[in-house]
MMTF fields as JSON, N, C-alpha, C and O atoms, coordinates in Angstrom:
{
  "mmtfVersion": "1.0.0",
  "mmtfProducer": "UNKNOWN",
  "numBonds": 283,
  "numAtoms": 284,
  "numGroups": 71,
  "numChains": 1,
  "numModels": 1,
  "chainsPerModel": [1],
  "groupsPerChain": [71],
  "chainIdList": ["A"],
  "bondAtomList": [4, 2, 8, 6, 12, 10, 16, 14, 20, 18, 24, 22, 28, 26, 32, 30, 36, 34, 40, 38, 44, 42, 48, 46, 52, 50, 56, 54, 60, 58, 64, 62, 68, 66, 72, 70, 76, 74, 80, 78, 84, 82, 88, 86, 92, 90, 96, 94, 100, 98, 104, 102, 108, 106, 112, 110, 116, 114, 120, 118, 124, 122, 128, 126, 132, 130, 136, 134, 140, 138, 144, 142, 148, 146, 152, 150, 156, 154, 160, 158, 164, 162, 168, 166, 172, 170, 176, 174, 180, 178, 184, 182, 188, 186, 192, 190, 196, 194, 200, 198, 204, 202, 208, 206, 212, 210, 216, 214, 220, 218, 224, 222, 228, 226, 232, 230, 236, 234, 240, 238, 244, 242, 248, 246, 252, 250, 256, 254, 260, 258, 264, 262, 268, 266, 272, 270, 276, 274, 280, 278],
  "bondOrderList": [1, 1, 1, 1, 1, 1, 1, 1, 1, 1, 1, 1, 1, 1, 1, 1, 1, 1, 1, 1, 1, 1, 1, 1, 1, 1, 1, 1, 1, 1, 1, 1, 1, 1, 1, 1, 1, 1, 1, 1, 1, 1, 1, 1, 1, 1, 1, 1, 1, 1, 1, 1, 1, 1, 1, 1, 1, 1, 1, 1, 1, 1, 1, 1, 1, 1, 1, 1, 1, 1],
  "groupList": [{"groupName": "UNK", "atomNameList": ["N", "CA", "C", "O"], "elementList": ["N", "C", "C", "O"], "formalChargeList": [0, 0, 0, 0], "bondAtomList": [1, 0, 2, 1, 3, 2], "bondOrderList": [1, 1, 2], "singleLetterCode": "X", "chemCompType": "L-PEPTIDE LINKING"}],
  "groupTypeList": [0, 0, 0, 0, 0, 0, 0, 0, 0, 0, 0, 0, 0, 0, 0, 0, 0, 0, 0, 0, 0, 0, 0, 0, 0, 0, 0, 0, 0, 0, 0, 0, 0, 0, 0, 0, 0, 0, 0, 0, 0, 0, 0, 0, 0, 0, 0, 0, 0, 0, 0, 0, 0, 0, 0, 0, 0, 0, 0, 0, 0, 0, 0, 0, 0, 0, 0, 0, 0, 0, 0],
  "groupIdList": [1, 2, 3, 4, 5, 6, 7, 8, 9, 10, 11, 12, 13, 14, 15, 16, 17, 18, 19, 20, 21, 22, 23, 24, 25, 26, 27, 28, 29, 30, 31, 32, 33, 34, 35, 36, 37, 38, 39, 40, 41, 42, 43, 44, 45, 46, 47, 48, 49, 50, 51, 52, 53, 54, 55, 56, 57, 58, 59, 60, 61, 62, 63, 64, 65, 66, 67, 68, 69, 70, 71],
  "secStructList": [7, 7, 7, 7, 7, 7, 7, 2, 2, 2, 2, 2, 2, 2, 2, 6, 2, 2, 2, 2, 2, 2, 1, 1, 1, 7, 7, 7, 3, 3, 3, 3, 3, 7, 7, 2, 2, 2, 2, 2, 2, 6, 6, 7, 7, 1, 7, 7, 3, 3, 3, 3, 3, 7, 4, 4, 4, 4, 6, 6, 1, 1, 7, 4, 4, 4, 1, 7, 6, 6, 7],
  "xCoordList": [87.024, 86.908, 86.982, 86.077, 87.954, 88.174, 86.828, 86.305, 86.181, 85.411, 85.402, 86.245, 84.577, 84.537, 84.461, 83.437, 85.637, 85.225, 84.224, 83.621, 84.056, 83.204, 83.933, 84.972, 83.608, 84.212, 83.424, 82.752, 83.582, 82.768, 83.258, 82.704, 84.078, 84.327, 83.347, 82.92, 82.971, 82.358, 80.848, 80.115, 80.631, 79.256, 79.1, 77.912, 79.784, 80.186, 79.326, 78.29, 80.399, 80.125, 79.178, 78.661, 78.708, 76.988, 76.111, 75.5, 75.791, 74.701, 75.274, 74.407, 76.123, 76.025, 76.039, 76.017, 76.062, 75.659, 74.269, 73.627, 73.67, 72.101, 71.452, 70.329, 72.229, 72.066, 71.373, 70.297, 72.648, 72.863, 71.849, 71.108, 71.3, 70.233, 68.738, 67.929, 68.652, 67.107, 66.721, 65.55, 67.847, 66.989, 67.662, 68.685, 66.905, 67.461, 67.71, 67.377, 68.258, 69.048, 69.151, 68.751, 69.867, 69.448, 71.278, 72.451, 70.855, 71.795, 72.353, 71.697, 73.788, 74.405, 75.439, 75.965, 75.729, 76.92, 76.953, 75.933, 78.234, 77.953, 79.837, 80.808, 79.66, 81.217, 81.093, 80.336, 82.449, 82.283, 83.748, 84.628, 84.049, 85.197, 84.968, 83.929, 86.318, 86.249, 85.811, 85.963, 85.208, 84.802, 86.921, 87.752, 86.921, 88.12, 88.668, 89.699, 87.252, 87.448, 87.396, 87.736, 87.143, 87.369, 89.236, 89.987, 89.33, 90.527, 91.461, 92.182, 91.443, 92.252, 92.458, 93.475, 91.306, 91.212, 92.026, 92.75, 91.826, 92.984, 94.07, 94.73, 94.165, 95.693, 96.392, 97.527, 95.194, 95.328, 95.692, 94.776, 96.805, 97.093, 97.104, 98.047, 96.207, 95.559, 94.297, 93.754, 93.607, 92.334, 92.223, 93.033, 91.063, 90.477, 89.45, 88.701, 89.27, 87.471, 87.201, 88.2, 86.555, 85.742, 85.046, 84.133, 85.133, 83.913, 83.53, 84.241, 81.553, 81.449, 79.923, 78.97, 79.946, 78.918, 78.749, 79.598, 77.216, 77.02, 76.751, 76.205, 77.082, 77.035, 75.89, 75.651, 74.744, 73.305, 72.648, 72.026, 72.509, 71.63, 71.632, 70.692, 73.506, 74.242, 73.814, 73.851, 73.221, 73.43, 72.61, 72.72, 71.697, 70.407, 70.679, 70.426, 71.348, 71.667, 72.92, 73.141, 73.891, 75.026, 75.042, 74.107, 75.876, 75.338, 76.204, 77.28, 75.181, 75.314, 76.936, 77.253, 77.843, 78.752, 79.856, 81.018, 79.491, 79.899, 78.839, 79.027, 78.073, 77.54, 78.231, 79.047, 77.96, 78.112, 77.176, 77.321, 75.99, 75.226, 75.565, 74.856, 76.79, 76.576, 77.62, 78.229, 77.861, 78.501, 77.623, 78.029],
  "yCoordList": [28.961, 29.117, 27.725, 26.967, 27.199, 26.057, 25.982, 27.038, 24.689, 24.273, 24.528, 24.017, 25.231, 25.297, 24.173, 23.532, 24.027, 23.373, 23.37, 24.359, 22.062, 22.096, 22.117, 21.458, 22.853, 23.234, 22.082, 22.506, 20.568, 20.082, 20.651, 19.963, 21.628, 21.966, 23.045, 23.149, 23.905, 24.758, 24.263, 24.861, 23.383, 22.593, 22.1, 22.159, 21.601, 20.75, 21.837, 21.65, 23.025, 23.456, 24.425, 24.987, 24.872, 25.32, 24.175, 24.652, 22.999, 22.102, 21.891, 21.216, 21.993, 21.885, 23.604, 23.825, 24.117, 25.768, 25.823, 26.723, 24.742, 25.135, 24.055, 24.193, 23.068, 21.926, 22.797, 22.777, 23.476, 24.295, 24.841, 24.434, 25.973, 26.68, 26.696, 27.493, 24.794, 24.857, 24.28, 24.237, 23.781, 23.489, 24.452, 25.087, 24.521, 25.607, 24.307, 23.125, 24.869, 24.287, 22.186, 21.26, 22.345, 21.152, 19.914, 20.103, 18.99, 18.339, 17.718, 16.97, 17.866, 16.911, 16.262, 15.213, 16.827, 15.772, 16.124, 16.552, 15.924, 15.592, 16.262, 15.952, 17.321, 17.376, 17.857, 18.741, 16.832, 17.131, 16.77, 16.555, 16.692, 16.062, 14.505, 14.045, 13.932, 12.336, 12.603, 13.695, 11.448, 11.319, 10.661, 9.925, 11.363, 11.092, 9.045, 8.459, 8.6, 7.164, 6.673, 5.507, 7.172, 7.052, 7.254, 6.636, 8.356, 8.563, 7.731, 7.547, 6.83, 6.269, 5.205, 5.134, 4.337, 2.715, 3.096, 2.249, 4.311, 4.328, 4.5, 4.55, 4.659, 5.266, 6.953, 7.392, 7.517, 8.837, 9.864, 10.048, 10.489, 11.015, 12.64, 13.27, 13.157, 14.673, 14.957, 14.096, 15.778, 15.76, 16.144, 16.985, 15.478, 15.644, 15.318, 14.497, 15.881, 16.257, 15.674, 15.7, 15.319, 14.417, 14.978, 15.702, 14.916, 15.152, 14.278, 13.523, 14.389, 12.657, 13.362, 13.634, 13.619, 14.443, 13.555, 12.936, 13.754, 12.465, 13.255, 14.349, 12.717, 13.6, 13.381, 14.109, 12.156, 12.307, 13.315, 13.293, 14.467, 15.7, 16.047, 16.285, 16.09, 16.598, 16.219, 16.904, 14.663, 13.727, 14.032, 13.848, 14.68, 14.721, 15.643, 15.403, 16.984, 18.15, 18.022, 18.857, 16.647, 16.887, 16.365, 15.566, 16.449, 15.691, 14.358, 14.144, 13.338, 12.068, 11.503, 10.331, 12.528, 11.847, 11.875, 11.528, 12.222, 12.333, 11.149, 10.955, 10.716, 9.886, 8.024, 7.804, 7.251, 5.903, 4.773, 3.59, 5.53, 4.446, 3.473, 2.479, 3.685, 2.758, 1.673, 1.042, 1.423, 1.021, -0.488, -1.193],
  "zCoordList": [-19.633, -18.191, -17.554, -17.902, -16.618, -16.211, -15.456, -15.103, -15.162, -14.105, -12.748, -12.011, -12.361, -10.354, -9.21, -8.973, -8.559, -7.749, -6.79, -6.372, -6.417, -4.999, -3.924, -3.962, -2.702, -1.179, -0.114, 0.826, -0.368, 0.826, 1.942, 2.8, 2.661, 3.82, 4.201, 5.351, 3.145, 3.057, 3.487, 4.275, 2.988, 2.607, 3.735, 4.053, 4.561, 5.551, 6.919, 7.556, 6.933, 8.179, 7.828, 8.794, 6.426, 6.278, 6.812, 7.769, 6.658, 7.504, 8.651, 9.206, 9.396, 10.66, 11.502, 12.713, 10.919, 11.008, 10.935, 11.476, 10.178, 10.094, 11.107, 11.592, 11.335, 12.425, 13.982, 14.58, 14.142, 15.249, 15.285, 16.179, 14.404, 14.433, 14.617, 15.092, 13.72, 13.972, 15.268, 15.644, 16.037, 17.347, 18.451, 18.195, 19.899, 21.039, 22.097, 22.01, 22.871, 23.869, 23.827, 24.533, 22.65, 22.056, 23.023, 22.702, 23.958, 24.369, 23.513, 22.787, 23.357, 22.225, 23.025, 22.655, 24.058, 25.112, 26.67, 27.21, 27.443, 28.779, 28.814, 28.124, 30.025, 30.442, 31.437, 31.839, 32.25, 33.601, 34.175, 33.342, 35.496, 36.041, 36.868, 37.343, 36.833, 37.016, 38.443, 38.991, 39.062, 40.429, 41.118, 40.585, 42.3, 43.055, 42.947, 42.616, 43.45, 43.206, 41.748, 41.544, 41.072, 39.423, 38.866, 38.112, 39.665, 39.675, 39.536, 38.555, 41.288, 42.516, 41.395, 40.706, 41.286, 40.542, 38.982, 38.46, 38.411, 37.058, 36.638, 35.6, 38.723, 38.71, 38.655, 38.837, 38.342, 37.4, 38.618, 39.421, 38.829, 40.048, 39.988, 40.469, 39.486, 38.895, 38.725, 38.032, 39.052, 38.885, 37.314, 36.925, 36.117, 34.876, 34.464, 34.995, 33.508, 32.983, 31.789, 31.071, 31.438, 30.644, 29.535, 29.933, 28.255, 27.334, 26.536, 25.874, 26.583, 25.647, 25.013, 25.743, 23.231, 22.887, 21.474, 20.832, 21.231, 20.314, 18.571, 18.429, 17.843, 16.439, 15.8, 14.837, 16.239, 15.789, 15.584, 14.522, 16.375, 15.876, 14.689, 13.931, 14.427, 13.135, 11.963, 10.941, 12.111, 10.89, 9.176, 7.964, 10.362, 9.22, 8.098, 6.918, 8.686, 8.078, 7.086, 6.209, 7.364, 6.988, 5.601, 5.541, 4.022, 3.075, 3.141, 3.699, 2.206, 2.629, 2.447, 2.65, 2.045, 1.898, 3.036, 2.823, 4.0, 5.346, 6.506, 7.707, 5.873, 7.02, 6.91, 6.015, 7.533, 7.361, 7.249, 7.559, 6.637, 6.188, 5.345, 5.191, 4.656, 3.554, 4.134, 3.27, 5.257, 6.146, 6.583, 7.508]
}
């Protein structure tokens, strides 16, 4: 019987599946639309929206071979 692999994808989105779960209305980011004068100064001639969400919550749950501590 050949050896089983391991699924880190699997593994992956089980701790952040369990991330999710143990806390409630837990803030992880911010989305919204640009202010008009935000706009004007970038040039940007369309109104657009913004998303900026931080992966700390995640970290704890995730296994270590996805983090950058060893960084």
């Amino acid at each position: 019987m050949p050896p089983q692999k391991s699924n880190p994808t699997g593994t992956a989105s089980e701790a952040v599946g369990a991330a999710i779960r143990d806390r409630k209305d837990l803030e992880i980011g911010r989305l919204g639309i640009l202010h008009p004068s935000v706009l004007e100064k970038f040039e940007i001639g369309y109104p657009c929206s913004a998303l900026e969400f931080s992966l700390e919550p995640f970290k704890g749950k995730v296994p270590p071979m996805w983090t950058n501590d060893d960084i």
